[in-house]
N, C-alpha and C positions, 0 to 999 in steps of 0.2 A: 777247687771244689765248692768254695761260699761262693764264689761270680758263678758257676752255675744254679746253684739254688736259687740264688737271688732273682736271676735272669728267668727263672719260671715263676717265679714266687708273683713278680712282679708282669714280665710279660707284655709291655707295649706294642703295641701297633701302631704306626702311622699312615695316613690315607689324605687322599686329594682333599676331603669332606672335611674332618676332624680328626679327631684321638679315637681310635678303638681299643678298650682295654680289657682284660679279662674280669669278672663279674665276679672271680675271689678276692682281688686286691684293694687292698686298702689304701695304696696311694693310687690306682685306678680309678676311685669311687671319687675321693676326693678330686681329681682331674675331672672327670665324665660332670660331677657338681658344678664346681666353677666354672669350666667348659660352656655349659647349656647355660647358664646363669649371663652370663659374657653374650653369648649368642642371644639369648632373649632380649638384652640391652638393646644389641644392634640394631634388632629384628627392629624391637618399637620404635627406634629413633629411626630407621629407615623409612618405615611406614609412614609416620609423621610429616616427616617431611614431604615424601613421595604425596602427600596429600595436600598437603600447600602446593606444591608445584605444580598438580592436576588441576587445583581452584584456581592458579592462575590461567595457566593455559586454555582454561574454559573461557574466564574473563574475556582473554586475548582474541577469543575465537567469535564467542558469543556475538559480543556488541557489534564490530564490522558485518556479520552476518547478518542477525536481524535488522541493521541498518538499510544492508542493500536490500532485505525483501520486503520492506516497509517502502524503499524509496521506489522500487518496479513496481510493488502493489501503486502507487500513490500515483506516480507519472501514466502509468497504464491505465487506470481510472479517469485520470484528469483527460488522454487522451481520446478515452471512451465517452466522457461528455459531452467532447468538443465535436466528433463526429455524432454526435445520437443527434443535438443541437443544430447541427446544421443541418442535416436532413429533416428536422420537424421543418427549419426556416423558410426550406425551401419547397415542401409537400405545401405552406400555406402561401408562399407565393405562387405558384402554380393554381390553386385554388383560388387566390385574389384575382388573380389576370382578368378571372373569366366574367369580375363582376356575380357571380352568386353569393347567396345570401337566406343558407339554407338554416342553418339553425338562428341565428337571430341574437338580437332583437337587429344588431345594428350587421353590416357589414366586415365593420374591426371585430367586432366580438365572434364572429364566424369562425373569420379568420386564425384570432388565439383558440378558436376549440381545438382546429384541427392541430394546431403545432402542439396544444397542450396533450391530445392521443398522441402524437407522434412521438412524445418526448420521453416514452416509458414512464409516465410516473414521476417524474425528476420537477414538475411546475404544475403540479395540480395543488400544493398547497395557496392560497392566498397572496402569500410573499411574493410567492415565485413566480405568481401568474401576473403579477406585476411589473415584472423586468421582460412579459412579450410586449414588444411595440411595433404599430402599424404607421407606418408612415407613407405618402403621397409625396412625389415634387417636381417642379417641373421640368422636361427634356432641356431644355434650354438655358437655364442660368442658375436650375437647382435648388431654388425657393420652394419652400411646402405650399403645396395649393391640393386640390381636391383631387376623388378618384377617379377623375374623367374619363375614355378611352384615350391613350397615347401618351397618358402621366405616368412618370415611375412609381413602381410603388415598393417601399421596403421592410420586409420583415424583420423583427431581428431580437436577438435574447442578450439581454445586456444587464454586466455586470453579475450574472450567477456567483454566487461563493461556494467555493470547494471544501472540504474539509478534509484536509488528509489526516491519514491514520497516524502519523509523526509529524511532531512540527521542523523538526530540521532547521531549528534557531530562528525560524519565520515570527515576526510581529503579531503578521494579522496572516485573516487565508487568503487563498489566489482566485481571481477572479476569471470566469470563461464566459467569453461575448459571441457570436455567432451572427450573423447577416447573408443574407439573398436579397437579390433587385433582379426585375423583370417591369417590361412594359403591356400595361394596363393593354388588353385587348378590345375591341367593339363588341359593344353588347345592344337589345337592344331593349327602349323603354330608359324612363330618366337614372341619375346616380344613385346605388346605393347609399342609405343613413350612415353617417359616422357617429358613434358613442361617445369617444375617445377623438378631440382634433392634437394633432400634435406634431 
């Protein structure tokens, strides 16, 4: 008869989850207390942790990631130079051949306007308009001599500095050169002025 009283008095339950107990008992309350108390522990040391281990694994992810899209931004630009560059090089060789000598004053100087339109914006500063150079030489042993008819002539952008968006443990930047040759065509009346002999 007292092991049954008791057995209502008291009343447990057990479940997958925790303790359920009945909501008169007084060693029920005391369990259901410590219980949740136990479980709040867990909870926050869980959590905590679970939050370290997310910061690393961002770490982890992070850096390799933004590596590679800094390094295809940077190689894909430097790439885009190298052809914007060459094609100004060669819009002004095309234009030299012909011996014109339209905007002036000299014949070289023509020549850098047109690679400098050509170039999108990349050598219209001062510096940069610096590193186009015109050159003449001759078919035969390759000496610089003048822009005759039947002299090569060579454009070319030398030395540009790049700047990429990472340095990827580099010193200094990387440099992009660019060159076209073609032979000086007949024109007629004397040679174009040279600004610039070189």
């Amino acid at each position: 008869m007292l092991t049954e009283v008791m057995k209502n008095w008291v009343s447990l339950r057990v479940v997958s989850c925790g303790t359920v107990v009945n909501k008169y008992s007084s060693i029920g309350l005391f369990a259901v207390t410590e219980r949740r108390m136990f479980r709040g522990m867990r909870k926050s040391n869980k959590k905590s942790s679970c939050r370290g281990a997310e910061m690393i694994e961002v770490a982890f992810i992070i850096i390799p990631m933004f590596s590679m899209i800094f390094l295809l931004v940077d190689v894909s630009m430097a790439i885009f130079l190298r052809a914007t560059f060459q094609h100004a090089v060669r819009e002004g060789v095309r234009y030299g051949i012909t011996g014109a000598n339209d905007t002036g004053p000299c014949q070289d100087d023509s020549i850098k306007t047109i690679v400098k339109a050509r170039s999108l914006g990349f050598l219209n500063s001062a510096t940069n308009t610096a590193k186009i150079h015109v050159r003449f030489s001759s078919p035969v042993d390759g000496s610089l001599t003048d822009n005759a008819p039947g002299n090569i002539i060579q454009v070319s952008v030398e030395a540009y500095q790049f700047s990429p968006l990472a340095p990827f443990g580099r010193s200094g930047k990387p440099y992009i050169w660019a060159r076209a040759y073609d032979v000086m065509e007949p024109y007629p009346g004397t040679h174009p002025c040279r600004t610039v002999i070189e």
